[in-house]
MARVEXMI-794916 format. One record per residue: x, y, z of N, C-alpha, C in turn. Coordinates in steps of 0.1 Angstrom, whole numbers, plus 5000, padded with zeros to 4 digits. Last residue first. Layout:
BEGIN
XYZXYZXYZ;...
This chain:
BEGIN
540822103042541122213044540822243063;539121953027540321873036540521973041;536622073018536521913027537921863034;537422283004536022283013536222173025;539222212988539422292997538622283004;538021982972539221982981539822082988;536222152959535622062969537122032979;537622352941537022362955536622272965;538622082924539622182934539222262946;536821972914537621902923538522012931;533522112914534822132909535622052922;530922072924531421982915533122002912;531122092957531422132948531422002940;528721892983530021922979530222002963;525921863006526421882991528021892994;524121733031525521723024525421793013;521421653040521321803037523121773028;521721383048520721463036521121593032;523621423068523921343060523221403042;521821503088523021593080523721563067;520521283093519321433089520821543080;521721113093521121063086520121243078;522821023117523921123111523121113096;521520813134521720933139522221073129;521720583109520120663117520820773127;524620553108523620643096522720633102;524720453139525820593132524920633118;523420243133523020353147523820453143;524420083114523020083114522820233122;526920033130526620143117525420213112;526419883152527520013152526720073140;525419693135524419733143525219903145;527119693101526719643117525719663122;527519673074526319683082526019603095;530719743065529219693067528719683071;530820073041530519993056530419873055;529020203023529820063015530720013030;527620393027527020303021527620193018;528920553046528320473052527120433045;531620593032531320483043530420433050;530720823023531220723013531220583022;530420993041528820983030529820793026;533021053051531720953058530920933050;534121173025534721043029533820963038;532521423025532221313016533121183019;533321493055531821453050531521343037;536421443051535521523056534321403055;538321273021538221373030536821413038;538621152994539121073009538921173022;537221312977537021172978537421092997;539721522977538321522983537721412984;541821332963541321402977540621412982;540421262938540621192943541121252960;539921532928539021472933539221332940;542621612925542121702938540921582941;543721442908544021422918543721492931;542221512882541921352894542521352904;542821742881541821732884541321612889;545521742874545821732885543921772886;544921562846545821542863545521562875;541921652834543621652838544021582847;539721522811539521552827541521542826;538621442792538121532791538921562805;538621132782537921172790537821312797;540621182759539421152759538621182768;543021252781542521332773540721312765;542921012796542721152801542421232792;543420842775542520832785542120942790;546020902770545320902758543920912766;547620892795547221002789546120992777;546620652820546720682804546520822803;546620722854545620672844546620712830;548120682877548420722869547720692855;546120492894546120632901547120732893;543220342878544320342884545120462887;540020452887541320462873542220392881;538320552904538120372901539420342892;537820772912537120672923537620502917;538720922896539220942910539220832914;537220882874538320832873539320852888;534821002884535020862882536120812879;535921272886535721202897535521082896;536321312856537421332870537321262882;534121332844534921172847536021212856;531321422864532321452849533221282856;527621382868529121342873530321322864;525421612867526621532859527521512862;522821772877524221692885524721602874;520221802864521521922863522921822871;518121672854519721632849520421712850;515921762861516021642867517621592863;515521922829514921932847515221772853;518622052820517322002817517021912835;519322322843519422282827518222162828;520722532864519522472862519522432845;523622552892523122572874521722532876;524322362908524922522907524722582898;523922162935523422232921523822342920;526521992945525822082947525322122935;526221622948526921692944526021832942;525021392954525721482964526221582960;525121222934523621292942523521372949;527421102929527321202925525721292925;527420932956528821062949528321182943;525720752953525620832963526820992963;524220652926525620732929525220822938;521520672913521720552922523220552925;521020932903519720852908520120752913;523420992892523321022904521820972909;524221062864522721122866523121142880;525920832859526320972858525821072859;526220562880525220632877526120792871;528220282875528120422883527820522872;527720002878527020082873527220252877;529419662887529819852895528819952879;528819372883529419502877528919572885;526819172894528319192901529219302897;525019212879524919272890526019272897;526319312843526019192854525619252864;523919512824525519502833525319392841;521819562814523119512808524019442810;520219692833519619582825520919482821;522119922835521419832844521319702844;521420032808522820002811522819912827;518820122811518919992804520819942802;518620272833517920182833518020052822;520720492827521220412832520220292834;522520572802521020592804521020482815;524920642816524220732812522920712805;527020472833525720462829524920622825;530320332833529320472837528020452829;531320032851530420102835530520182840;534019822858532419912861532220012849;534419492870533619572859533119722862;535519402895536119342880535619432869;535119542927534919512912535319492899;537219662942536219562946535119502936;540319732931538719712931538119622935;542919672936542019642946540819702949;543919772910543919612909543119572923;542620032891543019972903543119862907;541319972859541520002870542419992877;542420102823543119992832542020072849;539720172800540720242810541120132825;537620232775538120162784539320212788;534820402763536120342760536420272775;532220522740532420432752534220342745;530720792731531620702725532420632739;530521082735529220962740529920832732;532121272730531121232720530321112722;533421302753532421392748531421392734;533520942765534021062755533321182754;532720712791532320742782533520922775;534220412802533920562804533520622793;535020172823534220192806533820312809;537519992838536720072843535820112824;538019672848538219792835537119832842;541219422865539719512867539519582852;542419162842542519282849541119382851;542019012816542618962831542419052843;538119012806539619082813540318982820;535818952806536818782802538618912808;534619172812534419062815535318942818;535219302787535919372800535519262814;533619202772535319192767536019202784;531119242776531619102777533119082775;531519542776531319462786531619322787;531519562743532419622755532519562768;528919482739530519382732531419432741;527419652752527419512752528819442749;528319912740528619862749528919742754;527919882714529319902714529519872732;524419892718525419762709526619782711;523520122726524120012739524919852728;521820292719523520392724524320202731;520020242708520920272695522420272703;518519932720518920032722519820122714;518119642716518119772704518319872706;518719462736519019462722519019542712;517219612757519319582758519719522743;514819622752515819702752517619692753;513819352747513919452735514719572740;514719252773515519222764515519272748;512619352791514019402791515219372783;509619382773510919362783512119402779;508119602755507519582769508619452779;507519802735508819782742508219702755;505719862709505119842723506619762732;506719912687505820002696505420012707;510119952678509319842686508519972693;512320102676511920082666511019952669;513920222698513820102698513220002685;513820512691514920452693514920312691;510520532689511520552679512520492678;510320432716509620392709510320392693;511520672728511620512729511320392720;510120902721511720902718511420742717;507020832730507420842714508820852715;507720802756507120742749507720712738;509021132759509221002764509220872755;508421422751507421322752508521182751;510521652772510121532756509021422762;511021962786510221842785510021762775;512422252773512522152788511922012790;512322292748513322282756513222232768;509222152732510022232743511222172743;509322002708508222102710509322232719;510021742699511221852700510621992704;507621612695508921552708509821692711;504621732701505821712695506821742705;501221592700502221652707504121582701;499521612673500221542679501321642685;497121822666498521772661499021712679;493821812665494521802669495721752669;492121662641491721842641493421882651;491821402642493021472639492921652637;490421392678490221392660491221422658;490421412702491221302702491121282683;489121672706491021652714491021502704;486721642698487821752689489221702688;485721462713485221422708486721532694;486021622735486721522735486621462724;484721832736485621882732486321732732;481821702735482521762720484221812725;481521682760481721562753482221572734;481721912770483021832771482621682766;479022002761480022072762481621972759;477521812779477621802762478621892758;478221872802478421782800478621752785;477322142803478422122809479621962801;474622062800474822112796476722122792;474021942822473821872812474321932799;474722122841475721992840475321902831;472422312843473522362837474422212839;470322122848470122202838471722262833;472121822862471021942866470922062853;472421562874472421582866471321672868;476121552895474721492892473721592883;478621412877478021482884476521442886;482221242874480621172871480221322879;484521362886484621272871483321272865;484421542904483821602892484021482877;486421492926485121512925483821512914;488521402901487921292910486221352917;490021592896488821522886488321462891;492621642907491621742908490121732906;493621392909492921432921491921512920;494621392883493721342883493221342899;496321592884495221662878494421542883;498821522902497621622906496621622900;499921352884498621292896497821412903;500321502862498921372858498321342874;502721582866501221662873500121592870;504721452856504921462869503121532876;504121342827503821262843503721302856;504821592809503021552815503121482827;507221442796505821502797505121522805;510021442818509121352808507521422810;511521622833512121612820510921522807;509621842849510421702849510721752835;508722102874508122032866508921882866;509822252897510122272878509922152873;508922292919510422232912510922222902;507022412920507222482926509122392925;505322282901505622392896506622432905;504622072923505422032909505822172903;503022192942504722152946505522142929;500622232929501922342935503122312938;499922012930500122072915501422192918;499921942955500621882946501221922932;497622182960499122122971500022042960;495722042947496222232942497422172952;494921812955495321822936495821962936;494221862980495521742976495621822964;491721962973492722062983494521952980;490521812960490721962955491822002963;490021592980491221572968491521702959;488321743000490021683001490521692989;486121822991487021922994488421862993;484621602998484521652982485621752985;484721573027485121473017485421503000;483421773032484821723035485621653027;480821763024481621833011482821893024;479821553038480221553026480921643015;479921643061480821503062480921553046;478221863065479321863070480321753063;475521673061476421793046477821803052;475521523081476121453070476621603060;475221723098476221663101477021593087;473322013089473621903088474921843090;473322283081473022283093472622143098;473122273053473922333056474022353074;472522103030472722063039473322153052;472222283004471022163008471222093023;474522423006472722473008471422413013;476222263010476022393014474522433019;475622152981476222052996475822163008;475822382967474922252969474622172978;478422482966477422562964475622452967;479722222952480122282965478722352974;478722222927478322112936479122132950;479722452922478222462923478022312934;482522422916481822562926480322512927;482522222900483322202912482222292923;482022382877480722252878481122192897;483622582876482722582876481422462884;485922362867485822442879484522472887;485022242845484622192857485022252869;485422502829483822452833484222342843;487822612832486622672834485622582837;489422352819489322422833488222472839;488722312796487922272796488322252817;489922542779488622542780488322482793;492722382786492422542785491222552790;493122202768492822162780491922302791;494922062741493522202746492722202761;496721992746495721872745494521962751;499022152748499022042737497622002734;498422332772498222322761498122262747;498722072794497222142793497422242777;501422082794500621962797499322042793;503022282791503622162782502622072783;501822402813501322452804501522392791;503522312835501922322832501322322819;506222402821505922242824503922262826;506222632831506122622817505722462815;506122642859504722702849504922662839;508422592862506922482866506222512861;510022782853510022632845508722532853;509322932871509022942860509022802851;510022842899508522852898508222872881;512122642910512022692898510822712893;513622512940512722542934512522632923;514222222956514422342952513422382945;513421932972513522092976513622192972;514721772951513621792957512821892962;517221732932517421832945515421862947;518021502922517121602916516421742923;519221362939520021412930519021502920;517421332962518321422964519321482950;515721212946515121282956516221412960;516920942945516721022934516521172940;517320852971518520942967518321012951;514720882993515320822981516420902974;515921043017514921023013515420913002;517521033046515821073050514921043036;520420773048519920933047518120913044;520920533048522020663056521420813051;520520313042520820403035521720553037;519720203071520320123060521020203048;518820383084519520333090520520283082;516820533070518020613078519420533077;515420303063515820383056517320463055;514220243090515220123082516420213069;512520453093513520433103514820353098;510720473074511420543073513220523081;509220243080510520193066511420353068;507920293104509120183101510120173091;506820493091507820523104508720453101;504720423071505620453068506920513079;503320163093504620133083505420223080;502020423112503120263114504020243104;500620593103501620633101502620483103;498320513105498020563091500120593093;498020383129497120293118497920363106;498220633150499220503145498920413132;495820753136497020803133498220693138;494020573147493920653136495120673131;494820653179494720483169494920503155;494320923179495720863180495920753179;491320953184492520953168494120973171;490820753202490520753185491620773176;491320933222492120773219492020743206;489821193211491521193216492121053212;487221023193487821083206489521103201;486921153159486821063170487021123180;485321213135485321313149485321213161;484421183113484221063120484321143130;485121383094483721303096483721223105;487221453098486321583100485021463104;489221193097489121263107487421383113;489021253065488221113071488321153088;490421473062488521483057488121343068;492921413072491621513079490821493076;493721193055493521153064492221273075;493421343032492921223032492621203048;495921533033494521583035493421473035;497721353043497521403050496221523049;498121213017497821133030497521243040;498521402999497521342998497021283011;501521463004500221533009499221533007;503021233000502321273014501321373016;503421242974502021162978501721192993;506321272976505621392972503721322973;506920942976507221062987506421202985;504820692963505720822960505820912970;504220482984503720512966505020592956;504620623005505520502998505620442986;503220823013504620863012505820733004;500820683010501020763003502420792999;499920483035501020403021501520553011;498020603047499220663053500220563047;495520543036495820663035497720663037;495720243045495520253032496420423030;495320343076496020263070496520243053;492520433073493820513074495420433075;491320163065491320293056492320353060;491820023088492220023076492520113066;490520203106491720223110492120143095;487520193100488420303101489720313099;487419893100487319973088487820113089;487719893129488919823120488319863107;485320003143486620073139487320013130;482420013115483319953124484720023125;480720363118481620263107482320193118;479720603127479620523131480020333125;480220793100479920793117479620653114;482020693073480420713077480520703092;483520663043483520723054482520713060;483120623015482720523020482520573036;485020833005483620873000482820743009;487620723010486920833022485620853019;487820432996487320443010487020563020;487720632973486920492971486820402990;490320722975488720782975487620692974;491720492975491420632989490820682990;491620412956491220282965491220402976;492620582931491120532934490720442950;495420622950494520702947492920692946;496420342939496620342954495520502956;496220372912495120242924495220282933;498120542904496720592905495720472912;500220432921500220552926498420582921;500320222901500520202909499620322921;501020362881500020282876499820222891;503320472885502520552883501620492884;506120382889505220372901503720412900;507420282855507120322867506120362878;506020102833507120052842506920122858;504920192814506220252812506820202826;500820252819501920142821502920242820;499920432824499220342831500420222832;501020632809501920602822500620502829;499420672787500820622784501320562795;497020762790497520672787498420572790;498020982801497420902812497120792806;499221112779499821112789499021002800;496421182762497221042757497921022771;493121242768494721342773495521172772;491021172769490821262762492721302762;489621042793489620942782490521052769;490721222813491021112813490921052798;488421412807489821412806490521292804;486121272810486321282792487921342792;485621242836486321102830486121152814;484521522840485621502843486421382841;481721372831482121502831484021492831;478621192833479721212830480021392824;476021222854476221272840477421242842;473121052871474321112874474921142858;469921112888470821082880472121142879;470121172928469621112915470321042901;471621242951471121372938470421292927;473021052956471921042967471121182959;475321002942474020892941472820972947;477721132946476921212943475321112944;479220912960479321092969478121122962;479220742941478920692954478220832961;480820812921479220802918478420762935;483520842931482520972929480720922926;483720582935483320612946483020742941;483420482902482620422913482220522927;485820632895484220642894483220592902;487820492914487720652912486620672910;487420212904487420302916487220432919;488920262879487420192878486720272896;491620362882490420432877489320402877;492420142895492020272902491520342892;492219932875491919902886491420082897;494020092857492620012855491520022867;496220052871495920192870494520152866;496719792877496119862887496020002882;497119692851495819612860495519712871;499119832840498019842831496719782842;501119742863500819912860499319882852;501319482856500619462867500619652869;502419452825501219432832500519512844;504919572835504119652823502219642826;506219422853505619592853504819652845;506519192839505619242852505119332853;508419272823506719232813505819212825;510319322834509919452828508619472822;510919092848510319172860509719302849;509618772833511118902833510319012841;508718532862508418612849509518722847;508518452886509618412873509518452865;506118442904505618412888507118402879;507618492932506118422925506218392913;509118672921509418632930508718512928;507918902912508618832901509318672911;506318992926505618962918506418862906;508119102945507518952949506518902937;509519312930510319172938509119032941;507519462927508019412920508419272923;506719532952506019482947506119402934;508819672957509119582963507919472962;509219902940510019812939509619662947;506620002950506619952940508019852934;506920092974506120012974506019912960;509020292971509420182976508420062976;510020472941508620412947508820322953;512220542935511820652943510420612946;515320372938513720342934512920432947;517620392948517220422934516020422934;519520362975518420342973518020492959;522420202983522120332973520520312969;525120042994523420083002523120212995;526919842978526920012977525620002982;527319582973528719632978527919772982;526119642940526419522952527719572962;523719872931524819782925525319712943;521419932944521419912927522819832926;519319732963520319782962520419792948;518419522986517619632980518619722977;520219242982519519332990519219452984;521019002977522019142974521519212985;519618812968520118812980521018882986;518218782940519518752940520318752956;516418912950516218822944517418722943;517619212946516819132965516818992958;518619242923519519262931519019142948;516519252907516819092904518119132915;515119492918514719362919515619272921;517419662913517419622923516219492929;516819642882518219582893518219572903;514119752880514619662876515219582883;514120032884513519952891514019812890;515120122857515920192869515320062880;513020102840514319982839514820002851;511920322841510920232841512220092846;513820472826513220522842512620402847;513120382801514920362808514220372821;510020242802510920312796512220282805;507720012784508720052798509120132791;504119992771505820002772506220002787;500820012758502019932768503519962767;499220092742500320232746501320152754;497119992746497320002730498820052731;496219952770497419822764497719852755;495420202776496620152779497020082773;493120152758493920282752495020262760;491319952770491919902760493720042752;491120102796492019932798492219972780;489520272786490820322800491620212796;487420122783488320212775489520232778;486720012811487219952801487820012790;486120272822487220212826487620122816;483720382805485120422804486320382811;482120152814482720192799483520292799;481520132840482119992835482820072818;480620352852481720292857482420242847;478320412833479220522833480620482848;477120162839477720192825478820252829;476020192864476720082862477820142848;474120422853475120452865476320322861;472120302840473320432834474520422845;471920112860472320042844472920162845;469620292873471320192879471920162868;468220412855469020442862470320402866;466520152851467520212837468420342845;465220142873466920032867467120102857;463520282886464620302886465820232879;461120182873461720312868463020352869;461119952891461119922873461620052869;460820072914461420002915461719992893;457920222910459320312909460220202909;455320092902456520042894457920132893;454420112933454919972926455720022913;456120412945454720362942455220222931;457220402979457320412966456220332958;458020553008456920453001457120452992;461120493026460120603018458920483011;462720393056462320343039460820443035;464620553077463720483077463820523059;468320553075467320643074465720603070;470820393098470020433087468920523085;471220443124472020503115471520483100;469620103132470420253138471620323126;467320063107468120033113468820123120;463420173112465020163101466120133111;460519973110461720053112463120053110;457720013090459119923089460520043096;456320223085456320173099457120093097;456220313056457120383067457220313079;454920093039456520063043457220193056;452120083052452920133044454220103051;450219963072449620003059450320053051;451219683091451319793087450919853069;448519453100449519443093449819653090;447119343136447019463128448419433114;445819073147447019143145446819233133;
């Protein structure tokens, strides 16, 4: 028997690529390689972990999620206040990840959140590296590059945790690229079909994440190149759930999106105020520079893939795959400008940018990326020195750093449950006492707020369906507050199907142009000769409660109003999933007089 004279004659498995000869101590040569590589996973994610927990908080927005936890929990049902099908939580995966994480553990749902955002933004950014080190491995050594943003820009600090879906949204991000860079002809299907599965959670993450799912889903399409049957398995796999929840949605809610969605009018659009929001985010934190070069560093390892493979299936496959999240991170970035940004720093485009980074977090290591590399290791090295001033709260007219107000307000750095906020809050001690009064009431009380944000009281209706109702102007920790059996009516409209409806007719701070005045709350809840002393306080006449109390009972806004507080037959279930696309589109005047022309007329 003949023994083969070199590892070539060992043959390679199907789809692999037979084994090269290597001289005995390349194995030894290579570990300090792997080690770098391992490193440039393991130390900046752990940094990543320690500069979140240094930053742990919730915020009010963060709270918003809350209620309707302890609402399912309580056997309410996915709802902000009881009695009303008003879908608040613009992350459904994350509300409901909530629910069972508090469900299980009994823990206060705000010190869940806090955690289990800091474990999975962790968690996806650890992912993120890993699978860029995956794409580029087969170039040799690899350099850090695009993870000095990351370590370098506080904002992605900040929102690993604050409660909301973000920490969430960036796991659910690493774990996509981390199975398209995994992509490979000939892959079991049920790893296909998972993955697109995984892909097609985007819309549930966050609605505006669909179009992540849908360039995710082509790259992984380009490479696999199923049949016809394929990729209509594919595509059931990636679309199933979100159908299902959309369908329940309709049905249960009575309209196509989260109602934040509508009271921050989704759709519209304010190309200047998005530009200025960009630029609230990339100039604070000198960011300027450090465009150019991984652009740059983007165009080459494009320019590479290209060249080296250019009449190759796999090159084909791979700079699909490098293309997607470039092509997600400009689609996203665009939408955000294309609404005008937000009211809280930086969060709304953190997920674009960090799509954009994802090819380019780790590169591979070539004369000009070493170069590239030492480049942005000094600018990170500038951004995080005091050479650089702290971003300032009162900087812009359109956007506040968040964080720091709360933080201030609360006089606690790390805010992390629900009972440092309902204790310290500056605007909620007159409430609290207010509420337990309005409580022990013989009689319904409605609690309204003054033009000077000064909270009063006002006899209701004796056949409220509620003994309590607040207006909530910050409403995540007025939430927190309020019994669940209290009526919260939202004056924002993030969880007031009333006042989410109501038409934009202005642009002011981004995400708070709909202010529900008291006319209409006092339409909907006063007794029907309310106090003059009342009226006056609250800013609102006669005969302005009595048009809005009209319109109230009239047209379109009289169905909107039925078919959250209905109840939920099957009849009704089938009346909001049919009347669900018009339903969305609804607006009415803010002014009670037009709207009561519009609607009864």
């Amino acid at each position: 028997m003949t023994t083969p004279a070199t590892p070539e004659a060992v043959p390679s498995l199907p789809g692999q690529r037979a084994s090269s000869a290597r001289p005995p101590g390349a194995v030894e040569r290579l570990r300090p390689v792997r080690w770098w590589h391992a490193a440039l996973v393991a130390v900046p994610t752990a940094a990543l972990f320690v500069l979140g927990y240094r930053r742990r908080w919730i915020c009010d927005d963060g709270l918003i999620y809350l209620r309707p936890v302890r609402q399912i929990l309580a056997g309410n049902g996915p709802v902000f206040n009881v009695g009303e099908r008003a879908e608040s939580s613009t992350g459904t995966l994350w509300q409901w990840l909530l629910a069972l994480g508090t469900w299980v553990t009994g823990e206060d749902p705000a010190f869940l959140a806090v955690g289990l955002g800091l474990l999975l933004s962790t968690a996806g950014f650890g992912l993120a590296l890993y699978a860029t080190g995956r794409l580029h491995r087969g170039a040799g050594l690899l350099l850090p590059a695009g993870v000095f943003v990351l370590l370098a820009v506080p904002p992605f600090w900040s929102y690993m945790t604050s409660g909301l879906e973000s920490g969430l949204g960036s796991f659910w991000t690493g774990l996509s690229w981390w199975l398209l860079t995994g992509t490979r002809r000939g892959q079991q299907a049920r790893v296909t079909y998972a993955a697109a599965f995984v892909f097609g959670l985007g819309p549930l993450v966050r609605p505006d994440l669909a179009v992540v799912t849908v360039c995710f889903l082509t790259a992984q399409w380009w490479v696999l190149r199923p049949s016809r049957r394929g990729t209509a398995a594919v595509a059931a796999s990636a679309v199933a759930l979100p159908l299902a929840y959309e369908v329940f949605r309709a049905g249960y809610y009575g309209i196509l999106v989260p109602l934040p969605a509508i009271a921050k009018e989704a759709s519209a659009s304010d190309w200047g105020r998005g530009a200025g929001y960009v630029q609230e985010t990339l100039g604070p934190y000198w960011l300027w520079p450090v465009v150019p070069v991984l652009a740059a560093t983007a165009v080459l390892l494009v320019r590479r893939i290209r060249r080296e493979r250019r009449d190759r299936a796999p090159g084909r496959a791979s700079l699909a795959v490098l293309l997607a999240p470039l092509a997600a991170g400009a689609l996203l970035a665009g939408y955000v400008v294309r609404v005008g940004g937000d009211y809280m720093h930086a969060r709304m485009i953190l997920p674009a940018l960090l799509l954009l980074l994802l090819p380019v977090l780790v590169v591979p290591a070539t004369r000009f990326t070493g170069v590239a590399s030492a480049l942005l290791l000094v600018w990170l090295c500038a951004a995080v020195s005091p050479l650089r001033a702290p971003f300032d709260v009162r900087s812009t007219p359109g956007s506040f750093n968040v964080r720091s107000s709360d933080v201030e307000g609360l006089g606690d750095h790390n805010p992390v449950r629900t009972a440092t906020w309902v204790a310290n809050w500056p605007a909620l001690p007159e409430g609290r006492g207010m509420l337990a009064r309005a409580a022990r009431a013989p009689r319904p009380t409605l609690l309204y707020f003054d033009a000077a944000r000064r909270l009063h009281a006002t006899p209701m209706r004796e056949d409220s369906p509620y003994h309590v109702v607040i207006v909530g102007r910050h409403l995540g920790v007025t939430g927190a507050a309020a019994p669940l059996d209290a009526y919260v009516n939202d004056a924002w409209g993030l969880a007031s199907p009333v006042g989410a409806h109501l038409a934009l007719e202005r642009w002011s701070w981004p995400g708070h142009e709909k202010f529900l005045r008291n006319y209409w709350v006092f339409a909907e809840w006063a007794v029907e000769h309310p106090p003059q002393r009342d009226l006056l306080r609250a800013g609102a006449s006669r005969e302005a409660v009595k048009a809005a109390r009209a319109a109230l009972g009239c047209g379109e806004l009289a169905e909107l109003r039925e078919s959250v507080r209905a109840p939920l037959t099957a009849e009704r279930f089938w009346q909001n999933l049919t009347g669900s696309f018009e339903r969305t589109r609804f607006r009415f005047a803010r002014w009670p007089a037009a709207a009561e022309r519009a609607l009864c007329d």
